[in-house]
C-alpha positions in Angstrom: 52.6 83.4 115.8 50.3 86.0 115.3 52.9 88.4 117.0 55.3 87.6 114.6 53.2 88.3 111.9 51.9 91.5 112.9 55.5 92.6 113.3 56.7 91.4 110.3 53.7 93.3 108.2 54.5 96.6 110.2 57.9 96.2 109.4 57.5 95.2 105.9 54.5 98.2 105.3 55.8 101.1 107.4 58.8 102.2 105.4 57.0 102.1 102.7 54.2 104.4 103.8 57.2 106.7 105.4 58.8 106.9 102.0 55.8 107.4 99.7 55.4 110.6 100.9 58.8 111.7 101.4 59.5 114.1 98.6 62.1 113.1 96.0 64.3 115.4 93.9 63.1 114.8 90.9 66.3 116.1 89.2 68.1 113.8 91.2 66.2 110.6 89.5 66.4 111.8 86.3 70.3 112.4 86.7 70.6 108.9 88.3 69.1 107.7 85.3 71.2 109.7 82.5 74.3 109.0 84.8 73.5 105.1 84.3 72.4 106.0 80.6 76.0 107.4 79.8 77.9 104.6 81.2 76.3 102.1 78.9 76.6 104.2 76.3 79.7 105.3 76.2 82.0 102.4 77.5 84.7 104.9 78.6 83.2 106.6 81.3 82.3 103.2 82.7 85.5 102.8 85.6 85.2 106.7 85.7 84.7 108.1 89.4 81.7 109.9 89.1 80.2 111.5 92.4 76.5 112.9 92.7 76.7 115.8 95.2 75.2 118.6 96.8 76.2 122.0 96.2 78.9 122.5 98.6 81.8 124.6 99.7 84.2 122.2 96.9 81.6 123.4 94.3 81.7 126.9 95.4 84.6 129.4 93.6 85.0 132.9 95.1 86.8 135.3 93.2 87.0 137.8 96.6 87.8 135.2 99.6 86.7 137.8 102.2 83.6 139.1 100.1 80.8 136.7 99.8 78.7 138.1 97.7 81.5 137.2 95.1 81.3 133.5 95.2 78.7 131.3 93.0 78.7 128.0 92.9 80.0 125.0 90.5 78.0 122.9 88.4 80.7 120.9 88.4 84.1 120.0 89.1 87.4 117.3 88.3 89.6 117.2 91.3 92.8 116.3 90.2 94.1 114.1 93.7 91.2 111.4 93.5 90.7 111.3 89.9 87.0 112.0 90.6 84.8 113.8 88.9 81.8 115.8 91.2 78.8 116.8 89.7 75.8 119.1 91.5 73.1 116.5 91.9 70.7 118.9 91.9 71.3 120.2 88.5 68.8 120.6 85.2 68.7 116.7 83.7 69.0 119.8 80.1 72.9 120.2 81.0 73.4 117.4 82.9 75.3 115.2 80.4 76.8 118.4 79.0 78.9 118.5 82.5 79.7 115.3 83.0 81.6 115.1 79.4 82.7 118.4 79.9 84.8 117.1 83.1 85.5 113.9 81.5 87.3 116.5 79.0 89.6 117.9 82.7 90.1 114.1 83.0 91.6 113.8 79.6 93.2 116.9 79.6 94.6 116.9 83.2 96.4 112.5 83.4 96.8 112.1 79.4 98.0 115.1 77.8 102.0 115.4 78.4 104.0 118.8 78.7 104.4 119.1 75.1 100.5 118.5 74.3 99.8 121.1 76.9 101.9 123.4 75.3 100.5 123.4 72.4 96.8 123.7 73.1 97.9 126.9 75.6 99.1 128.1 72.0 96.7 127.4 69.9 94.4 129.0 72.5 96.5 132.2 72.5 97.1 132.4 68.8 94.3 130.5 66.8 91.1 131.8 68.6 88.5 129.5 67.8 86.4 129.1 70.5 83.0 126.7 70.6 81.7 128.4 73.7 81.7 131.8 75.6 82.8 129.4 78.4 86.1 128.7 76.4 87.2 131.8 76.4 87.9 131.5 80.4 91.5 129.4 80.1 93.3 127.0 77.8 92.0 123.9 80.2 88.5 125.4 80.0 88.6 125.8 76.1 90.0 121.9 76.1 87.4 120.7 78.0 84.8 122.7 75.8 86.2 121.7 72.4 86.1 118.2 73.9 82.4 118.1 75.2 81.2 120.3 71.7 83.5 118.6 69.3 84.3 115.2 70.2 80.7 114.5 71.8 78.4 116.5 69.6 77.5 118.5 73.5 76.0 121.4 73.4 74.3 123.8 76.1 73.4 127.7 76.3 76.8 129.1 75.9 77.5 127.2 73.2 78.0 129.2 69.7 75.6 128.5 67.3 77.0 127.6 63.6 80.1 126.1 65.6 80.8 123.5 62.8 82.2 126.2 60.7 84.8 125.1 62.7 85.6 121.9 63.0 88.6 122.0 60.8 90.0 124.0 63.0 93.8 123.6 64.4 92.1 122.8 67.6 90.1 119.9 65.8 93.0 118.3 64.1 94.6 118.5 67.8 91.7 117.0 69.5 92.0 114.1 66.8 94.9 113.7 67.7 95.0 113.3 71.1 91.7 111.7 71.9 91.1 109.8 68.4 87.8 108.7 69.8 84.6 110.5 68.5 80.8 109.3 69.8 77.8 110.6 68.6 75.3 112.1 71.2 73.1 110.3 72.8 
């Protein structure tokens, strides 16, 4: 009996010596918690695929693929064939949220949007330039996703223009009305 016992305790109490001093990402935590914050918040991203990972060779973009020194990596990323959104676990809790709308934004953009809707953004991208974001300058799915995060979820992070609801009645607003109808304040 006392065998038992003794084994029992040591097998009860040894993990969690082990793991009190194992060191924990705090970034990590605090994304766990924002991640599970979002989903109750906003009901949408609730059956969302939403992945936690570390940086990797998917959340790496090289501009030279024999140069290394031109690659940097990803916060983030929407891949189109799993419907999953990966996000850098790692990253400052600051832009965390940011991302995570700002991919929900591919998400929209990428299985809602039909060839006609697409067409017209890449327009209005072209010919009305109003841009929230130095970041949605890059392409017309970039600018989506930006005007989504900025516009539709009150986002905002350090590229972000300041003043940018001078523009909010914008061509590109009455579009994202349009298309996404819902608006949510930020948390």
């Amino acid at each position: 009996m006392k065998k038992y016992f003794i084994i029992a305790f040591v097998a009860l109490i040894l993990p969690m010596i082990c793991f009190s001093f194992y060191p924990q990402n705090k970034n990590y935590l605090a994304n766990m918690v924002s991640l599970n914050q979002m989903r109750t918040t906003y009901p949408e991203l609730k059956d969302v695929k939403i992945r936690l990972v570390p940086i990797s060779s998917d959340l790496v973009v090289c501009e030279d693929e024999e140069n290394a020194e031109t690659c940097s990596p990803r916060y983030s990323t929407y891949h189109i064939d799993t419907q999953t959104i990966f996000i850098w676990k790692d990253m400052s809790p600051f832009v965390f949220k940011y991302w995570v709308i700002h991919e929900y934004g591919h998400m929209i953009d990428f299985t809602t949007m039909n060839k006609k809707q697409v067409e017209a953004w890449t327009e209005l991208f072209y010919n009305n330039p109003n841009h929230v974001s130095r970041y949605s300058l890059v392409s017309p799915a970039e600018s989506f996703a930006e005007w989504f995060a900025v516009y539709k979820y009150g986002m905002r992070d350090e590229q972000t223009y300041d003043g940018v609801e001078s523009i909010f009645d914008s061509p590109q607003a009455k579009f994202m009305d349009q298309v996404y109808p819902k608006y949510r304040k930020p948390i």
